[in-house]
C-alpha positions as a printed NumPy array, in Angstrom:
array([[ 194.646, -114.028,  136.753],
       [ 197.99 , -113.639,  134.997],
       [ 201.282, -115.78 ,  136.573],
       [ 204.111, -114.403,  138.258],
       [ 205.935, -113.443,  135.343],
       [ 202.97 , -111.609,  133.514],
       [ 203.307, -113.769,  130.386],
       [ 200.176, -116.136,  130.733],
       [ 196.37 , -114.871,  131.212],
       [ 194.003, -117.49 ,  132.574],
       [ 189.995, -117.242,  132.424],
       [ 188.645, -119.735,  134.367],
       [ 185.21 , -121.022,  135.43 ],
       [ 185.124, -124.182,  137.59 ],
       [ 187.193, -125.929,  140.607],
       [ 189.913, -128.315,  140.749],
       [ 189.432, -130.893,  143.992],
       [ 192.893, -131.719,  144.466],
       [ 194.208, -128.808,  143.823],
       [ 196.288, -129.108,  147.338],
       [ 197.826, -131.957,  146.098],
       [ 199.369, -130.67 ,  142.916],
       [ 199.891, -127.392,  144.626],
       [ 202.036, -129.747,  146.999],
       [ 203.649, -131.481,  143.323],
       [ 204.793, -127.545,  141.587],
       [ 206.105, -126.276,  145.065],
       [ 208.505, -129.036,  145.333],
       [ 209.045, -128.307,  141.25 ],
       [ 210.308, -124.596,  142.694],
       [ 206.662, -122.841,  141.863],
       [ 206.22 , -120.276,  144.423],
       [ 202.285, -119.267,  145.129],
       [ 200.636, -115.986,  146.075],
       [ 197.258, -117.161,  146.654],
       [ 195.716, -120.069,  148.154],
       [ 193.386, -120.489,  144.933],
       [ 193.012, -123.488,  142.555],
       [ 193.334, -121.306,  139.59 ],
       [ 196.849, -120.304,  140.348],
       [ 197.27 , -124.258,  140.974],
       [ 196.031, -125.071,  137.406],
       [ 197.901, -121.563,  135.742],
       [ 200.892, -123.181,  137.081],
       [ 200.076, -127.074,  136.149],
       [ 199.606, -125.717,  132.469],
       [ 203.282, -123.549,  132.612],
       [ 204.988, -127.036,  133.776],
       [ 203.077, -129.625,  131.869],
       [ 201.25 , -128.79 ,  129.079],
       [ 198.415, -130.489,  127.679],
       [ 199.352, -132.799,  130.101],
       [ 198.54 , -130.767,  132.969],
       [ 194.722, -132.135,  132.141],
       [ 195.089, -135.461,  133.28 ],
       [ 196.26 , -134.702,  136.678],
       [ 193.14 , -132.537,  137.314],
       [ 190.311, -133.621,  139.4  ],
       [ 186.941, -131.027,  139.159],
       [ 184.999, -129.753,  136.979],
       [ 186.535, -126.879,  134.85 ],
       [ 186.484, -124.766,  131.317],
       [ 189.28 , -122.328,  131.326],
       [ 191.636, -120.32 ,  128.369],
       [ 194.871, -119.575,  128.582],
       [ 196.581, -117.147,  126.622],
       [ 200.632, -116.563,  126.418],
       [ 200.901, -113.11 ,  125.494],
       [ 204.438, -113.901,  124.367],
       [ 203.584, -116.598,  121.794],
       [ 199.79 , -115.496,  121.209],
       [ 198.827, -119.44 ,  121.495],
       [ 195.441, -119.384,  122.695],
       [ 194.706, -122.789,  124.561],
       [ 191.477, -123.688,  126.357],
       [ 190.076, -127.226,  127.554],
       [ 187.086, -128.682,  129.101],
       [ 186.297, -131.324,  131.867],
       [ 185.745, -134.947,  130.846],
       [ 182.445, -134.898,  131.35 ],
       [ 181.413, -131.818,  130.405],
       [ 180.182, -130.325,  133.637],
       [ 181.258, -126.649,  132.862],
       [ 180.101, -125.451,  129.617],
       [ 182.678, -124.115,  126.771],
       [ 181.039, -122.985,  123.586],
       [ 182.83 , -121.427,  120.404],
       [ 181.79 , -119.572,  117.25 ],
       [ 184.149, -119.274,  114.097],
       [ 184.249, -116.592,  111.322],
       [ 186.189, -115.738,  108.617],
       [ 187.654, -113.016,  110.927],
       [ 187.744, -114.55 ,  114.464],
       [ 186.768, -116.768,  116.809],
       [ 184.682, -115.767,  119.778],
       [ 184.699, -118.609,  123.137],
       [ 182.259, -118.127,  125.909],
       [ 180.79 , -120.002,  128.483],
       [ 177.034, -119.338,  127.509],
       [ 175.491, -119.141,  124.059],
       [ 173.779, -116.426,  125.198],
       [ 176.885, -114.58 ,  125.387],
       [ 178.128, -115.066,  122.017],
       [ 174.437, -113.934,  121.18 ],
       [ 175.446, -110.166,  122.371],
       [ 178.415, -110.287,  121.208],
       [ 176.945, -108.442,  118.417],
       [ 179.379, -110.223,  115.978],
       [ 177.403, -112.44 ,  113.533],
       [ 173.681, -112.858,  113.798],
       [ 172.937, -116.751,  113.827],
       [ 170.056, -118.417,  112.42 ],
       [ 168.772, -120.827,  114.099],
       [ 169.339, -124.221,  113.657],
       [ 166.265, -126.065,  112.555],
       [ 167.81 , -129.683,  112.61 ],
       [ 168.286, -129.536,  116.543],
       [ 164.655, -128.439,  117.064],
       [ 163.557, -131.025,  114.945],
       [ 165.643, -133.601,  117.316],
       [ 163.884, -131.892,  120.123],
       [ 160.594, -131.705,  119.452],
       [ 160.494, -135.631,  117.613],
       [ 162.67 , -137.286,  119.821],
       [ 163.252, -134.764,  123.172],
       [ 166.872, -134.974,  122.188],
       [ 168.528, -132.215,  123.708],
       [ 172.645, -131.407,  124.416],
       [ 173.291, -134.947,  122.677],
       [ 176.451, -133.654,  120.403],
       [ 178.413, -130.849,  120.179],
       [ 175.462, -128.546,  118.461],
       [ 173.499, -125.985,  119.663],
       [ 169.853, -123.905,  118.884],
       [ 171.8  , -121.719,  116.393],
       [ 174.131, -122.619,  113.124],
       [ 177.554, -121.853,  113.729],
       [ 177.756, -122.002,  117.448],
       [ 179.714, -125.1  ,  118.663],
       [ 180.364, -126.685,  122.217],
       [ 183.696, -127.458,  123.037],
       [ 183.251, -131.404,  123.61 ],
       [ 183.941, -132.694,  126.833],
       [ 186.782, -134.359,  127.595],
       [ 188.82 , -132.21 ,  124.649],
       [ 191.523, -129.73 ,  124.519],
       [ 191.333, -126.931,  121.957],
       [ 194.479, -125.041,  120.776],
       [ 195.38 , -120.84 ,  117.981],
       [ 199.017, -120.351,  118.228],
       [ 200.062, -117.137,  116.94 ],
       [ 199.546, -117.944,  112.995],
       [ 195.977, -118.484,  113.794],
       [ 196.129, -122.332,  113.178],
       [ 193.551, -124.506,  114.999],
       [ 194.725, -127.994,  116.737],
       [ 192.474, -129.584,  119.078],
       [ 192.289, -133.626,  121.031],
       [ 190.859, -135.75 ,  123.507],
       [ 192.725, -136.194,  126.569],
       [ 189.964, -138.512,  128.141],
       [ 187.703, -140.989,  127.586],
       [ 186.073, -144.282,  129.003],
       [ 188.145, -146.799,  130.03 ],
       [ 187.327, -150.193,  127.438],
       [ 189.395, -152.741,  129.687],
       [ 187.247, -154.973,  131.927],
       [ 188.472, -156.249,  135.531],
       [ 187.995, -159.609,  136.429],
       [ 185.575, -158.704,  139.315],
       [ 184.167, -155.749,  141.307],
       [ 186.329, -154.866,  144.546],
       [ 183.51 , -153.205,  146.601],
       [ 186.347, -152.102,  149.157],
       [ 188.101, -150.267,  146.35 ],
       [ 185.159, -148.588,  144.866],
       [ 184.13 , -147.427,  148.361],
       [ 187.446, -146.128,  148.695],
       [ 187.409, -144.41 ,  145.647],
       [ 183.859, -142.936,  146.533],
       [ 184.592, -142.018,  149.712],
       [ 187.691, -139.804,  148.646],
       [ 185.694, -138.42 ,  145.649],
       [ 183.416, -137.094,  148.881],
       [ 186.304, -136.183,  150.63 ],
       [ 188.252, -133.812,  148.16 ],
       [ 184.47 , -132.46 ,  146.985],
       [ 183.936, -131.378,  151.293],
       [ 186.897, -128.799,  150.912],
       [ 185.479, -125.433,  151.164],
       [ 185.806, -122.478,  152.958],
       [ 182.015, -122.001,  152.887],
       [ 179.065, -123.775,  153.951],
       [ 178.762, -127.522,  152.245],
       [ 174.812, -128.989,  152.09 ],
       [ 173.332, -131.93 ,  149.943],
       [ 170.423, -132.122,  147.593],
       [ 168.71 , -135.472,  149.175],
       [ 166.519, -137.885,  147.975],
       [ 165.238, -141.304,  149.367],
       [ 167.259, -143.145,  146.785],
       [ 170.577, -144.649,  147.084],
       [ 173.04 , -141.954,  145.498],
       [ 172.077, -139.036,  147.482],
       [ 171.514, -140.867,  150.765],
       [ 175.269, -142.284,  150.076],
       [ 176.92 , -139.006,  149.714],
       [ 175.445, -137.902,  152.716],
       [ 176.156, -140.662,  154.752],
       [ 179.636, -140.182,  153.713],
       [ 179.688, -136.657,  154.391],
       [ 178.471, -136.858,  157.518],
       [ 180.872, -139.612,  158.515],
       [ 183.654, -137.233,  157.099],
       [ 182.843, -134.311,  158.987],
       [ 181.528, -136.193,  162.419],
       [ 178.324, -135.271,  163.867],
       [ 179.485, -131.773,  165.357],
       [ 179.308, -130.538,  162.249],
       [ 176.169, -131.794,  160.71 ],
       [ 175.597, -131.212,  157.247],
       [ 172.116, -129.867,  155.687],
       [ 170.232, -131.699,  153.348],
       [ 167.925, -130.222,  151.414],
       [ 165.127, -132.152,  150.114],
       [ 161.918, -132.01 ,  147.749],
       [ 159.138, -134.347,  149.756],
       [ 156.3  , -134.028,  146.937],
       [ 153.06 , -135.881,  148.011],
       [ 152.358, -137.087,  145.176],
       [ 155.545, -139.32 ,  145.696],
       [ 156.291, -140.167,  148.93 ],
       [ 159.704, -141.016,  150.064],
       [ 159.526, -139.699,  154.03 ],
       [ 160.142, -142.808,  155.198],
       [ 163.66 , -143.331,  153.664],
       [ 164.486, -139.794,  153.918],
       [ 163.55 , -139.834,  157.406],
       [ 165.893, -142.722,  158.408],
       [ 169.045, -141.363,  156.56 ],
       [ 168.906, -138.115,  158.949],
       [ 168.598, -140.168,  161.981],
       [ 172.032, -141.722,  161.049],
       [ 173.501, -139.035,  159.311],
       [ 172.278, -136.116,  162.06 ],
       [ 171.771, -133.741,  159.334],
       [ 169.327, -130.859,  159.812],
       [ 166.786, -131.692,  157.033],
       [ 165.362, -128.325,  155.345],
       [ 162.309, -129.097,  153.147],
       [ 161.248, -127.507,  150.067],
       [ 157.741, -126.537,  150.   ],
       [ 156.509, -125.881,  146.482],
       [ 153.742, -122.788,  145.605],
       [ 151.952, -124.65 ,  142.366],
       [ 150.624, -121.02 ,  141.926],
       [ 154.111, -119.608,  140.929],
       [ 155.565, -122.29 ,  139.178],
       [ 154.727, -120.925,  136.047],
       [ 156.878, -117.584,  136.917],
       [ 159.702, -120.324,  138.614],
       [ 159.519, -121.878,  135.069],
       [ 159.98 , -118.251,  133.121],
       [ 162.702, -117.408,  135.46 ],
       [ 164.505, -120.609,  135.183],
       [ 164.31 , -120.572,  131.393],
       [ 166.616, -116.914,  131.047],
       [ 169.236, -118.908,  132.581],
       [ 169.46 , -122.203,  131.002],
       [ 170.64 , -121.219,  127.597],
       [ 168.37 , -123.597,  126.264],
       [ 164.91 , -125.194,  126.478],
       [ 164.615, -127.999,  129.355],
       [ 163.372, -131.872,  128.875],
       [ 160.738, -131.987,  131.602],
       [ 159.294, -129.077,  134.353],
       [ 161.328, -131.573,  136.403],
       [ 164.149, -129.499,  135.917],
       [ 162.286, -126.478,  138.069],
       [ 162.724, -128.616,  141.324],
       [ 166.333, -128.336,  140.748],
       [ 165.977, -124.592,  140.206],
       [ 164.167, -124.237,  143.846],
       [ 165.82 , -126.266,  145.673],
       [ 169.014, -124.422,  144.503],
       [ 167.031, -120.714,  145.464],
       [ 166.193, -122.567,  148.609],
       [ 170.024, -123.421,  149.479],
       [ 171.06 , -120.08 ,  149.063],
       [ 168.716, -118.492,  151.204],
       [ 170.086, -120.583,  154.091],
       [ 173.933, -119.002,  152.894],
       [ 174.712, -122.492,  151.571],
       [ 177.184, -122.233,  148.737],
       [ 178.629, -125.491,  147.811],
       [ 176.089, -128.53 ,  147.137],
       [ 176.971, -131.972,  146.91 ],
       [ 174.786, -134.244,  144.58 ],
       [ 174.046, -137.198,  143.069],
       [ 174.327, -136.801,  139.189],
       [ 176.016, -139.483,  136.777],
       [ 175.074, -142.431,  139.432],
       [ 172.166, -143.259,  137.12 ],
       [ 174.334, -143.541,  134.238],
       [ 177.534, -144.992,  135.374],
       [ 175.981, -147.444,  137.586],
       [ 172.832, -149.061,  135.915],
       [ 170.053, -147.289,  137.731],
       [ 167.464, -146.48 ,  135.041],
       [ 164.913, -149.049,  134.425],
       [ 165.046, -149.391,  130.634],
       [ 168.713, -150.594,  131.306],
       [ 167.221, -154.119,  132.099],
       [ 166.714, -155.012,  128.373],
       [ 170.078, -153.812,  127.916],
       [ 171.41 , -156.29 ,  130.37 ],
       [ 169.051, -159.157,  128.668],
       [ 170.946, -158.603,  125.299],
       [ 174.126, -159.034,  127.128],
       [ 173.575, -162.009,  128.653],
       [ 171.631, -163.349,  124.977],
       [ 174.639, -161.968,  123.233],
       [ 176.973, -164.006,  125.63 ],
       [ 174.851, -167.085,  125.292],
       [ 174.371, -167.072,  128.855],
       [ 170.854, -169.155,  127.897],
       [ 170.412, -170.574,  131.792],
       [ 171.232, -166.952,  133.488],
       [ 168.92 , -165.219,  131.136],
       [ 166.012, -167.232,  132.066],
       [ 166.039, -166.9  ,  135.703],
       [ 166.767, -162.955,  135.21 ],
       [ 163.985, -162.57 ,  133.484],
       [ 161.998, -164.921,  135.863],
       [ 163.198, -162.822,  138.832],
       [ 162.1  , -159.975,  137.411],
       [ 158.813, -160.768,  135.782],
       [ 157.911, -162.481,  139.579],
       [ 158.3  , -158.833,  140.837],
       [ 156.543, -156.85 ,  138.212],
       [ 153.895, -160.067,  137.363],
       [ 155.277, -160.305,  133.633],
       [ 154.888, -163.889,  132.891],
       [ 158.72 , -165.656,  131.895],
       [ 157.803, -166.147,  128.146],
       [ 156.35 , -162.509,  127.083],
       [ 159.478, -161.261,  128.642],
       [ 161.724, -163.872,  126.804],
       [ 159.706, -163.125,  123.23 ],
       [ 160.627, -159.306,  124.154],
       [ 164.38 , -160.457,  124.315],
       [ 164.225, -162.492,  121.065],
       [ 162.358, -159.886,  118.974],
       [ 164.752, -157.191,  120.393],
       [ 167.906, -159.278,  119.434],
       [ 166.752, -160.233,  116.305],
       [ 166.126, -156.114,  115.27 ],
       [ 169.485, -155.68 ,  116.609],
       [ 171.005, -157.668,  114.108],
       [ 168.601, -156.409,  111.5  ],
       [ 169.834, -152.858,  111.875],
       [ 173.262, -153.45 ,  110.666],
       [ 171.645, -154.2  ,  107.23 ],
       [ 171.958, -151.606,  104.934],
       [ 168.332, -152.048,  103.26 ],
       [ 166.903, -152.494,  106.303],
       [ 167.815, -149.069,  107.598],
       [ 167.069, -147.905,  104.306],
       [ 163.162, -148.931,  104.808],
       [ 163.465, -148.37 ,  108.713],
       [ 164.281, -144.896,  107.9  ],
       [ 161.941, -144.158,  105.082],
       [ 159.111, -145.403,  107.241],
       [ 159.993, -142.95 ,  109.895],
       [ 160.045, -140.261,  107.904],
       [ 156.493, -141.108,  107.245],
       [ 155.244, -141.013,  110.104],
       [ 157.176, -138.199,  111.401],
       [ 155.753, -136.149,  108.293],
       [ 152.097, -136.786,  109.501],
       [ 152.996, -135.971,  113.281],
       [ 149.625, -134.082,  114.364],
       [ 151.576, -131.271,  116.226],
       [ 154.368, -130.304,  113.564],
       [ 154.816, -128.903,  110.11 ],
       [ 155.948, -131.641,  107.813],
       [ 158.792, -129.892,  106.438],
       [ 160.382, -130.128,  109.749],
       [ 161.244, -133.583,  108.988],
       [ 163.23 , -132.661,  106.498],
       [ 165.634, -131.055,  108.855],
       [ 166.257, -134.137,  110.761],
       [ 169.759, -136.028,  110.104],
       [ 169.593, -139.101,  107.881],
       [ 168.486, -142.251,  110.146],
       [ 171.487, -144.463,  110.978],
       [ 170.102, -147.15 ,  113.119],
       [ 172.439, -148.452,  115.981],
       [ 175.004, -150.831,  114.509],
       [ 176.337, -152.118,  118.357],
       [ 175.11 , -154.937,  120.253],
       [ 171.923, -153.492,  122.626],
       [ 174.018, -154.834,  125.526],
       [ 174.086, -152.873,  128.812],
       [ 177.963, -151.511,  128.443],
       [ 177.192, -150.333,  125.017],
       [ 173.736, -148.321,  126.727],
       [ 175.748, -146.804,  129.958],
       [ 178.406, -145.446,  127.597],
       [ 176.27 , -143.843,  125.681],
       [ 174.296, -142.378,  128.368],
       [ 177.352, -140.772,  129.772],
       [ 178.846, -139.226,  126.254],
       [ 175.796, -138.65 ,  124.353],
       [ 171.928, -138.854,  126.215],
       [ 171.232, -138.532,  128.96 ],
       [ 173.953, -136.865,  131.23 ],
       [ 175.153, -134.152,  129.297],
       [ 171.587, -132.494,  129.476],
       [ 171.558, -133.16 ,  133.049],
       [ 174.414, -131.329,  133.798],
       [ 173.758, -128.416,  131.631],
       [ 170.76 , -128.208,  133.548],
       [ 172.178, -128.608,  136.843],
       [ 175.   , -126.242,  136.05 ],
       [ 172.569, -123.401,  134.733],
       [ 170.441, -123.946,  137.943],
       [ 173.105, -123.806,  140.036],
       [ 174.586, -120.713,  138.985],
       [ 171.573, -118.699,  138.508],
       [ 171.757, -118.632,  142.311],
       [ 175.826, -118.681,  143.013],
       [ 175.769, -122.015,  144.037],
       [ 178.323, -124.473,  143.305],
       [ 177.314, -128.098,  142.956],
       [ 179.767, -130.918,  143.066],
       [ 179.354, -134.426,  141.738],
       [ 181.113, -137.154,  143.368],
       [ 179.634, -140.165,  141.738],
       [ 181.268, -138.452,  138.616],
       [ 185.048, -138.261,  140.121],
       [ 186.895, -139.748,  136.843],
       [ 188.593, -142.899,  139.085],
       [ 184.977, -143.667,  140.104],
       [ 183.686, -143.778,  137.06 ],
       [ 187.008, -145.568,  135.327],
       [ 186.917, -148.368,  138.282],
       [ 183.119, -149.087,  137.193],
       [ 183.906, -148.795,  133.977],
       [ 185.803, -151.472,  133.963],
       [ 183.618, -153.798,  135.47 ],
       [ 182.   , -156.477,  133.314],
       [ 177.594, -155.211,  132.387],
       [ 176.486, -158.677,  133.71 ],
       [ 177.472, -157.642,  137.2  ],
       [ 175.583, -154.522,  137.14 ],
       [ 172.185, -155.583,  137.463],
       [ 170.859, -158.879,  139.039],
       [ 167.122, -160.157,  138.39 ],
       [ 165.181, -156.663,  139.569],
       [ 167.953, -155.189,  141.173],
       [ 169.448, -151.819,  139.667],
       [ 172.69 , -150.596,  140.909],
       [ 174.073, -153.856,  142.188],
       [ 177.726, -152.276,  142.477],
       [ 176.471, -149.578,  145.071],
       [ 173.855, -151.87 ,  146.635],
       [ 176.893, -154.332,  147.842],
       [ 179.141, -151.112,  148.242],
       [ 177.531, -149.502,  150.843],
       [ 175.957, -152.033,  152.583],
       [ 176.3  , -151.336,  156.209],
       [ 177.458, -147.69 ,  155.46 ],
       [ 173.999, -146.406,  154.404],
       [ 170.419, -147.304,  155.981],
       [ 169.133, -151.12 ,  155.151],
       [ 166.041, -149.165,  154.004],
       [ 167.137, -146.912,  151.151],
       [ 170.083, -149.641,  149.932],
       [ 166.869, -152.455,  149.328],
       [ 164.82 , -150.674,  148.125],
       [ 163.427, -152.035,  144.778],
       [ 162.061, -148.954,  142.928],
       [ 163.401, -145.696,  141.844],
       [ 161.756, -142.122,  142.106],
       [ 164.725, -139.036,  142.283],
       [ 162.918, -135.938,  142.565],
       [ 159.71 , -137.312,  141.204],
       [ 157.298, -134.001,  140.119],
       [ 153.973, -133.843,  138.482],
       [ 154.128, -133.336,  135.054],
       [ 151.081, -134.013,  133.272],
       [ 149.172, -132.091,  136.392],
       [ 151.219, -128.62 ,  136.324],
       [ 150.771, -128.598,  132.809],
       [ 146.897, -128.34 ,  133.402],
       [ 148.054, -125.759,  135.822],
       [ 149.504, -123.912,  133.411],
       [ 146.767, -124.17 ,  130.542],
       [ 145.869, -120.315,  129.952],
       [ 149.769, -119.264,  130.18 ],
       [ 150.257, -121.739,  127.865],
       [ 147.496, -121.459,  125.252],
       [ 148.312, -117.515,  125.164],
       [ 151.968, -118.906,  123.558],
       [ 149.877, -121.011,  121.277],
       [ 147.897, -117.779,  119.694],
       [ 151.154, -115.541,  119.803],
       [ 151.974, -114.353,  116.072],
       [ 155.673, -115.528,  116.849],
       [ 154.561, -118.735,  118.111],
       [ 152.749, -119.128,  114.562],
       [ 155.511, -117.593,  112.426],
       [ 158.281, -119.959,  113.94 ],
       [ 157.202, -122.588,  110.979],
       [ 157.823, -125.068,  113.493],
       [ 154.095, -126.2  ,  114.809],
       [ 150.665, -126.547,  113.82 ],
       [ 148.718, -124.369,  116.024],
       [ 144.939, -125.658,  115.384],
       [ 146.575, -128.92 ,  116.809],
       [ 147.93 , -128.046,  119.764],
       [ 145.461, -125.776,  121.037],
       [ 142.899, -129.228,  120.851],
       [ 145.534, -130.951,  122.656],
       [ 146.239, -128.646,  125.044],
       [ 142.272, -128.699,  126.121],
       [ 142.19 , -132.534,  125.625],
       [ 145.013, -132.73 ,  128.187],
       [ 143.156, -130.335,  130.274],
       [ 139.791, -132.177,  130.56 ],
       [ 141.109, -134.934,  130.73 ],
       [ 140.802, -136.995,  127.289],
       [ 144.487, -137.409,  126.485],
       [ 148.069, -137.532,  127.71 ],
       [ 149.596, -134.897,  125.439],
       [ 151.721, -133.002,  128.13 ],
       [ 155.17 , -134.044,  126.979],
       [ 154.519, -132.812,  123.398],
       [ 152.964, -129.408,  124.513],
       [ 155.822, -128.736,  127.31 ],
       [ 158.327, -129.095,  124.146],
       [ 156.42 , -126.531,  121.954],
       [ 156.672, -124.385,  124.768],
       [ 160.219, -124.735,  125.99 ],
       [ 161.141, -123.788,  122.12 ],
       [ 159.102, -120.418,  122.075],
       [ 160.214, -119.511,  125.64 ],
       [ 164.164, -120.098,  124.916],
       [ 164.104, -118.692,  121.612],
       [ 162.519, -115.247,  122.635],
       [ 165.05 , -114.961,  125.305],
       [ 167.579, -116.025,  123.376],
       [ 166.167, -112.725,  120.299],
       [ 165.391, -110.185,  122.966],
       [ 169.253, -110.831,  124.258],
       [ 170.706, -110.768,  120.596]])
């Protein structure tokens, strides 16, 4: 789209949820509008304010701007990353797209690729955790950051955004409802069809319940939901449509074409996956589609914001060890243990021993040996060549405190969330849908943010903050509900599924030419796994993932 006057170009892939708002602001600045789009909203936004124009916006968005007057090229991406943004430099020029793949056909350098992020994948599953990619050279614009040419070809670049370090004196439940329930609100605006990707856990059933109490029962809302039975969450998804009215549409997996699903789903992901979770995802956005659904609203960033993985428990120990909270501590860990039958004291030794290797790790010569000994062991791995290791960046053990703030900020920056979104984004689009995140509207995520880790869990409660938010808003079911399952899948048994798809990647000559794996070793896993002797399914589903996205990513080169 180019503005009014013919000087400025925008490309841009995304939405901007209050657009009508600041549409509202630059009308009453004199703007005058020819569309009723949100990119002429944020063409406009940049013309008045700049760089400034970022903090204002509320979506998800990666757009570039160019002023064909000035030749400053300026483009920007969301502060959480949510649409993608990747860059390649040369000597001659820089080339911006919004899919590796694309730079790929470009045709303009031919990258090798980069052996240090397969290593991270394949030791440690570590995947979209910095601003590198599967080949050298090829950079993501990070989230949160602004990226600037002018005319001379000189590069400037910033953060606009990041997480807020200030701590409020106590949660306001009120206000963070509030705050969620606009979030839902500006995310419902749409001129097409709106559904929800439900689970039976708390942060889909509370956007739905939201959304339905938005948009009244006249206009009920689908939800679309995988009910696997190897997990069974009927019951809670069952009472959250009998207060929300929504017409439930289930998802009925074919274990005989998952394989194909898994192909398919891999050509548009730009990179390999962390689990064959991901493919649930990938149907369940088909399945929307097929019903003319084009905008989903989902739960992403809850886990991560709001304390609702499990390892985040021995997070919140350290925080309360590090605070000398002594009395607090014990009856945490006494709550807890009573509900998973972990006697007081094991868990309390845990605590201790974790603390003390905590401290340890800000010891020079103790990451010195910690790192040498992993090196070790990583160079005898049974199911990789031992050179690999020598790819991997230099061990730096974590120098913070192991408290809980310390682990939810770096699941939102660096592992997990930024995968998760890449894969939700690729899934999405592969079948024009549009998914929307309200648990990741920036004033959501400032307000609990701000809110002190000991409040954030309480003795086996996750989530406390939503638990107490929505209480009489959601059902009594889903909000006390003690464990956690998302859209649990199978793993270990569709890999067994899979066995002769996978074993004929194992005997490929590319497979054996990467210089990545040792193949004797991972066809005798891959038949242990089968029959039965061994849990090796994580391990093989990585090998794979890295053969499947790179001969996509050659065959598009």
């Amino acid at each position: 789209m180019e503005s009014d006057s013919g000087r400025f170009v925008i490309v841009f892939n995304g939405e901007i949820f209050n657009y009508l708002e600041l549409r509202a602001e630059l009308e009453a600045l004199g703007y005058k509008f020819r569309s009723n789009s949100d990119t002429e909203v944020l063409l406009n936004a940049y013309i008045e304010w700049d760089v400034a124009c970022l903090d204002k916006f509320n979506g998800m968005w990666a757009f570039a701007i160019l002023d064909k007057h000035t030749g400053r090229f300026f483009c920007a991406r969301d502060r959480f990353g949510v649409k993608p943004l990747y860059y390649l430099r040369t000597a001659k020029c820089m080339v911006f797209a919004s899919e590796v793949a694309a730079i790929l056909r470009s045709g303009i350098v031919r990258p090798a690729v980069d052996r240090s992020t397969v290593a991270q994948y394949l030791f440690f599953g570590d995947l979209d955790c910095g601003e590198g990619t599967f080949y050298e050279g090829i950079t993501a614009v990070a989230p949160g950051t602004w990226m600037s040419i002018d005319g001379g070809g000189r590069i400037r670049s910033g953060a606009y955004w990041k997480l807020p370090d200030d701590v409020a004196a106590k949660p306001d439940f009120d206000e963070l409802y509030e705050l969620f329930h606009d979030g839902v609100k500006i995310r419902l605006r749409s001129d097409v069809p709106v559904g929800v990707f439900l689970s039976g856990g708390l942060d889909s059933t509370s956007i739905l319940c939201a959304a339905a109490r938005q948009l009244g029962r006249d206009a009920p809302i689908s939800a679309f939901a995988f009910m696997s039975p190897d997990y069974d969450e009927s019951r809670y998804i069952a009472d959250t449509i009998a207060q929300t009215g929504a017409e439930l549409v289930r998802l009925d997996v074919d274990s005989s074409k998952l394989w194909d699903e898994l192909t398919r789903m891999v050509e548009y992901q730009d990179g390999p996956v962390h689990t064959p979770s991901a493919l649930i995802g990938f149907c369940l956005c088909r399945l929307a589609a097929s019903r003319g659904i084009k905008v989903i609203l989902n739960g992403q960033g809850a886990d991560e914001t709001l304390a609702g993985y499990p390892n985040y428990f021995a997070n919140y120990w350290q925080s309360l060890l590090g605070g000398l909270q002594f009395l607090k501590l014990l009856a945490q860990l006494e709550d807890y243990g009573g509900q998973h039958h972990i006697r007081t004291m094991l868990l309390l030794r845990r605590v201790i021993a974790r603390f003390v290797k905590v401290k340890l790790n800000r010891v020079y010569a103790y990451q010195w040996v910690a790192a040498m000994h992993h090196r070790r062991s990583f160079r005898a791995h049974p199911f990789y060549d031992p050179a690999l290791v020598d790819s991997l960046p230099h061990f730096h053990a974590c120098a913070g405190n192991g408290g809980l703030d310390e682990a939810l900020r770096r699941s939102v920056t660096i592992s997990p969330l930024p995968l998760y979104l890449r894969v939700e984004d690729r899934n999405s689009m592969a079948h024009s849908i549009e998914v929307r995140l309200p648990f990741l509207d920036y004033r959501l995520v400032s307000a609990v943010m701000r809110i002190a880790d000991v409040r954030k869990l309480e003795g086996f409660w996750n989530k406390i903050l939503l638990r107490e938010t929505m209480r009489g808003r959601i059902p009594e079911s889903v909000r006390v509900r003690p464990d956690k399952m998302g859209f649990a899948t199978p793993d270990a048994k569709w890999i067994r599924s899979w066995a002769g798809e996978i074993e004929a990647i194992f005997r490929s000559r590319t497979f054996a030419e990467r210089g990545f794996f040792n193949v004797p070793n991972l066809l005798a896993a891959l038949r242990d796994h089968v029959n039965g002797v061994r849990e090796c399914h994580e391990d093989i589903f990585r090998a794979v993932q890295v053969e499947q996205y790179l001969r996509i990513a050659e065959r598009t080169s």
